[in-house]
C-alpha positions as CSV (number, residue, x, y, z in Angstrom):
1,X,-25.3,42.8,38.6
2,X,-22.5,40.2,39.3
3,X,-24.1,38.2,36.2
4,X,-23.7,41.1,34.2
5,X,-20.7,41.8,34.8
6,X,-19.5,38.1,34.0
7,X,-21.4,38.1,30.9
8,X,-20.2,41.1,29.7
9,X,-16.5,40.0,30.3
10,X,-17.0,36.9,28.8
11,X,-18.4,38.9,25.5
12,X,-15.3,40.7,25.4
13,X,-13.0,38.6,26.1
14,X,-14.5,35.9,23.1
15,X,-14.7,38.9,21.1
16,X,-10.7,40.0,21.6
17,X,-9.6,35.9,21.3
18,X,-11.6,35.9,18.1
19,X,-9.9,38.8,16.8
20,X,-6.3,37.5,17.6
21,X,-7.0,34.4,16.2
22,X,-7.4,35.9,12.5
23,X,-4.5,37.3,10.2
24,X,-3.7,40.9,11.3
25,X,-5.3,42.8,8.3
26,X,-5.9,46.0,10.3
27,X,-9.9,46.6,7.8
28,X,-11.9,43.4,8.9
29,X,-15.5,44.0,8.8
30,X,-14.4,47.5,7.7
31,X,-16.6,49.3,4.8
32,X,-14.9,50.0,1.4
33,X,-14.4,54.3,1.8
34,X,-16.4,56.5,-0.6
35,X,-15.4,59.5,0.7
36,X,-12.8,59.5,3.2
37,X,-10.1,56.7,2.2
38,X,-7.4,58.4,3.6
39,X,-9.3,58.4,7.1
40,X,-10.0,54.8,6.5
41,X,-6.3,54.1,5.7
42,X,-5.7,56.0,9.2
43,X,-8.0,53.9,11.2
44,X,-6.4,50.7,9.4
45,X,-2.8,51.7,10.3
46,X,-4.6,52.1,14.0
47,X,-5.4,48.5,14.3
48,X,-2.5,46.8,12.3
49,X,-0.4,48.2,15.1
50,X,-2.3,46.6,17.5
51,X,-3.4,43.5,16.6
52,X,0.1,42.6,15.5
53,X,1.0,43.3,19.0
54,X,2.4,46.5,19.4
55,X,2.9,47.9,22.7
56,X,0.6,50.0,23.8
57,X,2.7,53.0,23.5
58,X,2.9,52.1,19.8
59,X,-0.7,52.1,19.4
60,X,-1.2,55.3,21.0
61,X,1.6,57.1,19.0
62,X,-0.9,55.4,15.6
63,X,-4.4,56.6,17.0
64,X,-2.5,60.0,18.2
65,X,-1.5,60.2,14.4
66,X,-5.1,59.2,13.3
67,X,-6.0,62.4,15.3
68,X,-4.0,64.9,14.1
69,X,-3.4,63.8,11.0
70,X,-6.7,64.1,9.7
71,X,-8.0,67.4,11.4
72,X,-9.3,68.7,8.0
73,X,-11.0,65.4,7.1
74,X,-14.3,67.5,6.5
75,X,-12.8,70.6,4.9
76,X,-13.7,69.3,0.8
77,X,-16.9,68.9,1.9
78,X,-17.3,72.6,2.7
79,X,-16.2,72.5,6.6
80,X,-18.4,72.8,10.0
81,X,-20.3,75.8,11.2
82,X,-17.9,78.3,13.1
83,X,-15.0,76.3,12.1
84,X,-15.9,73.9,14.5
85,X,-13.7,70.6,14.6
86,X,-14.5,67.4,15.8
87,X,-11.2,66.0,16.0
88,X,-10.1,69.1,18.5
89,X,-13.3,67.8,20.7
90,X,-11.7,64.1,20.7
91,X,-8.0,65.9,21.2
92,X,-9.5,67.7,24.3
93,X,-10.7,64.2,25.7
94,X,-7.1,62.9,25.4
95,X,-5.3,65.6,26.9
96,X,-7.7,65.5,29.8
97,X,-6.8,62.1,30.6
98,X,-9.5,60.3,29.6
99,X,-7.8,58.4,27.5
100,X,-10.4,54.9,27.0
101,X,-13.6,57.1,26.8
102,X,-15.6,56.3,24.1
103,X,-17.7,59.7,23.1
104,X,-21.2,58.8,22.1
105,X,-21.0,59.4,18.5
106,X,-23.7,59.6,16.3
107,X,-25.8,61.6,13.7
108,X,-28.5,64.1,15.0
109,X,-31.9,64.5,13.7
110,X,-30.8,67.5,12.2
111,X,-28.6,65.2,10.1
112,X,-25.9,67.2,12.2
113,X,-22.6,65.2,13.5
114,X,-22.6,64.5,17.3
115,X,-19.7,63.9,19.7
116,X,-21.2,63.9,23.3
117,X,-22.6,67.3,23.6
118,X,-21.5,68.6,20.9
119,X,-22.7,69.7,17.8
120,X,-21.2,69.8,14.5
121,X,-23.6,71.6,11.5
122,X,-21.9,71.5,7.5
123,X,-21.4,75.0,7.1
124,X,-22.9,74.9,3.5
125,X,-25.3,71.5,3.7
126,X,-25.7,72.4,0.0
127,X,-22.0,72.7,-0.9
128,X,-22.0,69.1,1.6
129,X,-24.6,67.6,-0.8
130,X,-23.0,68.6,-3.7
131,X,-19.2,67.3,-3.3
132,X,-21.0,64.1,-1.9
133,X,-22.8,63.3,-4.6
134,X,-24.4,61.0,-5.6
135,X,-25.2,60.4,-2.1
136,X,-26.4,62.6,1.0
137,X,-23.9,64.5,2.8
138,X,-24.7,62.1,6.2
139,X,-23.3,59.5,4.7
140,X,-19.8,61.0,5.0
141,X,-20.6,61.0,8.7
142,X,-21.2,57.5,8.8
143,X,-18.0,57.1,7.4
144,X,-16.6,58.9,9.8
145,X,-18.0,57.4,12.6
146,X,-17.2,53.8,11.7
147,X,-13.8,54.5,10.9
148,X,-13.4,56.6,13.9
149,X,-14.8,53.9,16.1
150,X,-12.1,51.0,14.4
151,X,-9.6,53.1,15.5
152,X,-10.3,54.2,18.9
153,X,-11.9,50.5,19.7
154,X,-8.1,49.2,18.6
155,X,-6.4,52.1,20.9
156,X,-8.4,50.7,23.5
157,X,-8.4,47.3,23.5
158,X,-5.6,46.6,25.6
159,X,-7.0,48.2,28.5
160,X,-10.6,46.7,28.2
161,X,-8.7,43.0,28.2
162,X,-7.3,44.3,31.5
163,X,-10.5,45.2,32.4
164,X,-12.3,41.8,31.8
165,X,-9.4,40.1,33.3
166,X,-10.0,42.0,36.6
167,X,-13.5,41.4,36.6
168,X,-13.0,37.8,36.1
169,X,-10.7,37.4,38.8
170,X,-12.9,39.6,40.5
171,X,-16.0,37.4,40.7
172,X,-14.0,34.5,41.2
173,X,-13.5,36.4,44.9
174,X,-16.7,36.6,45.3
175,X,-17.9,33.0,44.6
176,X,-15.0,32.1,47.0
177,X,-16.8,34.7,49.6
178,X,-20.4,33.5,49.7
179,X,-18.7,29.6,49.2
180,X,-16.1,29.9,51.9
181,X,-17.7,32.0,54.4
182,X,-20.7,31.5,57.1
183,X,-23.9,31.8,56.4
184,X,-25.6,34.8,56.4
185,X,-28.7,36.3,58.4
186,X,-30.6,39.0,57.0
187,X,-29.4,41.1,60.1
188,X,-26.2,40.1,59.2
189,X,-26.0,41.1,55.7
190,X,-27.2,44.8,56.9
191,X,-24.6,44.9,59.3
192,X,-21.7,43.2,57.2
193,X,-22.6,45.5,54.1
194,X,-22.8,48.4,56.6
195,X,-18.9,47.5,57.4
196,X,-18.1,47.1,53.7
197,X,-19.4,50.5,52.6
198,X,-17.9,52.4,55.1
199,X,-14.1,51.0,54.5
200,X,-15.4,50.6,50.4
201,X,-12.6,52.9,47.8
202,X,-13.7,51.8,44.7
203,X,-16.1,50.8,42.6
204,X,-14.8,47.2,42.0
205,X,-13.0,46.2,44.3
206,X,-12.3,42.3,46.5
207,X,-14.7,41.2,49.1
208,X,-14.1,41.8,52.9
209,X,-11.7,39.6,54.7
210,X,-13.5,39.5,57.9
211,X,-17.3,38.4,57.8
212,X,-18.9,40.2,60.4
213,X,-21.2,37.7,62.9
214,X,-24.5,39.3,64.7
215,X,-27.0,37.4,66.7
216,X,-26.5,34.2,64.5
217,X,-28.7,31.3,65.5
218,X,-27.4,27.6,65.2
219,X,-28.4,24.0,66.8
220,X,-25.6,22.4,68.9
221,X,-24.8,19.2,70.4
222,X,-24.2,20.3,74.2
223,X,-23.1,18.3,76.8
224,X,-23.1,18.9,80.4
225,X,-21.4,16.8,83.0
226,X,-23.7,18.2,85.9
227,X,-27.1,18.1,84.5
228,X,-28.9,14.8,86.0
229,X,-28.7,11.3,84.3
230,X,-29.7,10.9,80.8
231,X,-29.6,14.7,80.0
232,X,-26.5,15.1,80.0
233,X,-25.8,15.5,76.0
234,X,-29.0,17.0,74.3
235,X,-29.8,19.5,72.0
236,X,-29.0,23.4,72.3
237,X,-29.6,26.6,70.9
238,X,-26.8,29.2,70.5
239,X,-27.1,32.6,69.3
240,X,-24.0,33.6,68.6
241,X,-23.9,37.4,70.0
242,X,-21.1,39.0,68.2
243,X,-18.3,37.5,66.6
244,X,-15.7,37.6,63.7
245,X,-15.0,35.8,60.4
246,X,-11.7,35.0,58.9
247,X,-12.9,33.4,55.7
248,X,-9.6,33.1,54.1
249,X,-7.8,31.1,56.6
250,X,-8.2,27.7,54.8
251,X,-5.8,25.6,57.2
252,X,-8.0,22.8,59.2
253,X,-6.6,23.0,62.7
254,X,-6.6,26.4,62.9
255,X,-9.5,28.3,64.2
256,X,-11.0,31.1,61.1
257,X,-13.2,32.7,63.7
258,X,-15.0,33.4,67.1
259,X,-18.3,34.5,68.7
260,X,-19.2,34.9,72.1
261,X,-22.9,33.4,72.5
262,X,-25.8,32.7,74.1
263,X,-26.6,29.3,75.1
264,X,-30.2,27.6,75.4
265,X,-30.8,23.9,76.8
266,X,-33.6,22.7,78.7
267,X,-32.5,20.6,81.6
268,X,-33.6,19.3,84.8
269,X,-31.8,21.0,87.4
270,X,-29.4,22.8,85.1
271,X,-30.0,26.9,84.6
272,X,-32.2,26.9,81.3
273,X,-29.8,30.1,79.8
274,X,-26.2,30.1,79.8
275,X,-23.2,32.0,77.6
276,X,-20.7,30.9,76.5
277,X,-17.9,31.3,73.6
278,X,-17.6,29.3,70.1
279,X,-14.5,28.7,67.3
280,X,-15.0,28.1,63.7
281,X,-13.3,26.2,61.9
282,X,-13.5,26.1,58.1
283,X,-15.7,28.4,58.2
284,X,-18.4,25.4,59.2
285,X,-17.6,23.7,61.9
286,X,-18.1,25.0,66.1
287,X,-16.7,24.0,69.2
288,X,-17.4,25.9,72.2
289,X,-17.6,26.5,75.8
290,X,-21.0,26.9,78.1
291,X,-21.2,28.2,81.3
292,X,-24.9,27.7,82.9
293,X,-25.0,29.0,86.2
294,X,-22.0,27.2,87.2
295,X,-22.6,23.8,85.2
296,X,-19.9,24.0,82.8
297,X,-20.2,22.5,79.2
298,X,-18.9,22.0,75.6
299,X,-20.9,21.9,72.3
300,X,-20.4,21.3,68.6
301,X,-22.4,21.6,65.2
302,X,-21.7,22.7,62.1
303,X,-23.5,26.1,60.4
304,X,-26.7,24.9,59.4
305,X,-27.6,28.0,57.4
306,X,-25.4,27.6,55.1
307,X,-27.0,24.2,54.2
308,X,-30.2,26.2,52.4
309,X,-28.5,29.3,51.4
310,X,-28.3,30.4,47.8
311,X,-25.4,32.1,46.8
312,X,-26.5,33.8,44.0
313,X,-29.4,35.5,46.6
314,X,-27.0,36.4,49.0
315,X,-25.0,38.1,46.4
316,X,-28.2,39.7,45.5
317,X,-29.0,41.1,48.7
318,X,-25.4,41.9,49.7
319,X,-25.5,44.3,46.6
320,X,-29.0,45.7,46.9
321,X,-27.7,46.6,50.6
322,X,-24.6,48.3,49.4
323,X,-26.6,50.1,46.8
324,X,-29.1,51.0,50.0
325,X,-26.5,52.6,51.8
C-alpha cells in the first residue's frame, strides 16, 4: 500500500514539475473546439490562472466562472431531458464542500452524459445530431468532458501538490519507524497495531511514538559475580515481558526505552530463572539488571531481531493488521 502511495506521489509530483516547467499557455495537450469554443476558452482561462501562479482563491473565483458562466453550454444543441443541467449537478458538489472531488464523468452506453449518478439524455437526440453535424451528437460530450476535466484538474492542483507533499513526508516517517525502532515479533505487531488503531483519527496519519514491547526474546551477555568459577559471564536468554519504546529519542546517553524481563542462564549453583529489568538505548542496544534467587547480575546485547528483519514485511504486516482490526 505504502508503495503505492509513494509511487503515486511521485507521478504527480513529476507530472505538476513538468507542467511548471513549460510556458503558461493555459490549452497544452488541449483539443482544437468544434463545438464548444467558448467552454474551451473557459477551461483555458481556468489554468492560465493557475499555472501562472495565482492564489488559490484566484483560481477558484476562474473555475467558479467556468461554472456559471457556461450553464447553457448544451442549450443550441436542443438541451437535456427535463431541463436537466449538468453544471447545477457540479455546482451542488461545490456548495457541499467537496470542493477537490473529481465526479466520474463519462458517456453512457446509451450515448447519454454521466456525472456520478446522474444522467443527462439530449432532449431531441435528433435535433442533437443535426446542429452537430457532421458528426454524432456524443462528440459534443467528449468535448465537454475534456474541457471540463482541464479545468477542474487546474482548480485542483494546488491541493493534490499538498497532498503528495504530505504523503511524501509521510512515508519518510515511516521508513524512520521500522529503521529507528526495535524489532518486531509477530505478537508484537498484533499488539502494537492493536494500540495504533484504537488511538488512530485519520486515515493518513504519523506512526506511533511509543513502540509497544511484549514477550520479546533476545541473547545477552550475563554475568554473575556468585555463580562458581568459570561461569561467571555466559550466555542468557531474556524475554523481555512488557516494556515501552521511545523511538524518537535519538540522543546516545539517554535511555529510549524499558522492559522488565525474564532472565534464563544455566549455571552451576545459581537459580536457572531469574527477572530482571533492561534499558535501550538507540533503540538497539540493552543493559540490564538480573536478580536469580539472590545472585545478582548485569547483562548486555544488542536487538538481534532486527539484524534479519525486512522493513518492507514489517510494513506489510503492520498494515494487513490495521486493516484486520
Amino acid at each position: 500500500m505504502r508503495a503505492a502511495i509513494v509511487l503515486l506521489g511521485i507521478f504527480w509530483s513529476t507530472s505538476l514539475c513538468a507542467q511548471a516547467a513549460q510556458p503558461c499557455v493555459g490549452d497544452e495537450g488541449l483539443s482544437d473546439a468544434t463545438h464548444l469554443s467558448e467552454l474551451r476558452e473557459a477551461a483555458v482561462r481556468v489554468k492560465v490562472v493557475q499555472c501562472s501562479g495565482g492564489s488559490q482563491d484566484e483560481v477558484t473565483q476562474a473555475f467558479v466562472e467556468f461554472i456559471e458562466g457556461n450553464q447553457d453550454w448544451f442549450a443550441r444543441f436542443g438541451g437535456f431531458e427535463n431541463d436537466l443541467n449538468p453544471m447545477a449537478v457540479i455546482k451542488q458538489t461545490l456548495a457541499a464542500g467537496r470542493t477537490y472531488d473529481i465526479p466520474s464523468i463519462g458517456i453512457s452506453l446509451n450515448d447519454e452524459l454521466q456525472i456520478g449518478a446522474a444522467f443527462f439524455a439530449p432532449a431531441s437526440m435528433a435535433t442533437c445530431q443535426a446542429r452537430a453535424a457532421p458528426e454524432a451528437c456524443p462528440n459534443v460530450f467528449d468535448e465537454f468532458i475534456e474541457y471540463y476535466t482541464h479545468a477542474h484538474t487546474a482548480y485542483a492542483t494546488p491541493p493534490r501538490l499538498a497532498f503528495v507533499q504530505g504523503v511524501k513526508a509521510l512515508s519518510g516517517e515511516w521508513d524512520r519507524y521500522l529503521t529507528a525502532s526495535r524489532g518486531f515479533t509477530t505478537l508484537e505487531m498484533a499488539f502494537n497495531s492493536a494500540m495504533y488503531k484504537r488511538n488512530e483519527s485519520v486515515d493518513f496519519q504519523n506512526p506511533p511514538d511509543i513502540q509497544w514491547i511484549l514477550l520479546h526474546p533476545n541473547i545477552v551477555i550475563e554475568n554473575v559475580d556468585d555463580a562458581a568459577d568459570g561461569n561467571n559471564v555466559e550466555e542468557a536468554i531474556v524475554v523481555d515481558i512488557f516494556g515501552m519504546n521511545w523511538w524518537r529519542q535519538d540522543k546516545w546517553y539517554m535511555p529510549t526505552g524499558f522492559a522488565v524481563t525474564g532472565v534464563y542462564s544455566d549455571r552451576p549453583e545459581v537459580q536457572d530463572w531469574g527477572y530482571g529489568a533492561s534499558l535501550f538505548f538507540d533503540s538497539v542496544y540493552t543493559v540490564g539488571y538480573s536478580n536469580h534467587d539472590g545472585d545478582h547480575g548485569v547483562y548486555v546485547s544488542f536487538d538481534l531481531l532486527k539484524l534479519f528483519q525486512d522493513k518492507e514485511q514489517v510494513y506489510d504486516r503492520l498494515v494487513s493488521r490495521l486493516r484486520e482490526n
